[in-house]
N, C-alpha and C positions, 0 to 999 in steps of 0.2 A: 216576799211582798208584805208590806204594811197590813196591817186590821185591819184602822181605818179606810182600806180601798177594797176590800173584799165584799163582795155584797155574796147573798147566796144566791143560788136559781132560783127563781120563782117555780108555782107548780105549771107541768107543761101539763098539755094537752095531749088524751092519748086514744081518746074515743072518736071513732069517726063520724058522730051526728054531731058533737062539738065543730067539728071541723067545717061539715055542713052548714051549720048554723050561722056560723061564720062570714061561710061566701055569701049568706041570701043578708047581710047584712052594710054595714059602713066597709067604705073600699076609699085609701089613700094611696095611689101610684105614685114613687118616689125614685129617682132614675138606678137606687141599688137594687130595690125589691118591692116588693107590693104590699103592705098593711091592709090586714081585714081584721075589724073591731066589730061587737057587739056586746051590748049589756045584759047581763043575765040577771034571772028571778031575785037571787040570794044577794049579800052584801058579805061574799065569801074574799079571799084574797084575787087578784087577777091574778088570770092563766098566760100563757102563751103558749103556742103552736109555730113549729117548723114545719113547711114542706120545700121539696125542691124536687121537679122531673128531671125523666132523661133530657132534656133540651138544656138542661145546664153542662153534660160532659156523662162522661163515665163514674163509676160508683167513689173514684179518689177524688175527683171533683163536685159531686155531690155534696159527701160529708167534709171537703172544705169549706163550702159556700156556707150547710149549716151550722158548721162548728163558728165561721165567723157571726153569723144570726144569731146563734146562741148568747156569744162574749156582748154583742152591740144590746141583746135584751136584758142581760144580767147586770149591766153597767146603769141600763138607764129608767127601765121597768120598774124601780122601784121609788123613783123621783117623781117620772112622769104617768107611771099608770095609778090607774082607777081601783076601788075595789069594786068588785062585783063585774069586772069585763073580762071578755074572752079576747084576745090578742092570735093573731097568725100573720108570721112572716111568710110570705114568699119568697122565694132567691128568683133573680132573673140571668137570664144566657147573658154569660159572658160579664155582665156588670157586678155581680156581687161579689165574685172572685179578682177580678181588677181594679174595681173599686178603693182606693183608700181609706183604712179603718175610719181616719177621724171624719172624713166625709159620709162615711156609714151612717157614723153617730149622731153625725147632724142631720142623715135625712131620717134618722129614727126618730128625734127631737123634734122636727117641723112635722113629721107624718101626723106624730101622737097630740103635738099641738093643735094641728085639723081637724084631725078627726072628733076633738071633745070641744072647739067650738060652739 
């Protein structure tokens, strides 16, 4: 793979009141997953945050659903996020894993456009 398309991960989220802080925050439902945003104190890099329940499948479909979460935030997270915001994707039943990558990417692109409206 080229350089030039390589982006790295951003830092994730790994603490669970980050997480929390999250839900009592900015919510964008987009038909792959759900975006919860909020601004933190600092003017630190944005984070992101995975989660996906049982209602997505079994633990092989779990960590599909985030592994594709993952690729759709490392691709776009660094174009369109913020500094200083906390980021969590959601996966939803059934759609995140059927869904079309490039379709992903565009409701990661409209979410993040919403949500900093």
């Amino acid at each position: 793979m080229p350089s030039d398309t390589r982006f790295p991960m951003p830092p994730v989220l790994r603490q669970r009141a980050d997480f929390l802080a999250a839900a009592r925050a900015l919510r964008q439902g987009m038909p792959g997953f759900l975006l919860q945003a909020r601004r933190r104190d600092d003017d630190g890099p944005a984070r992101i945050g995975f989660t996906c329940s049982k209602k997505i499948g079994n633990a092989v479909a779990r960590n599909r659903a985030k592994r594709r979460l993952r690729e759709v935030a490392r691709l776009g997270l660094p174009t369109l996020g913020r500094e200083g915001w906390d980021y969590v994707l959601i996966g939803r039943p059934e759609a995140t894993i059927a869904r079309g990558f490039d379709d992903l990417r565009d409701d990661f692109a409209r979410a993040m456009t919403k949500i900093h409206q």
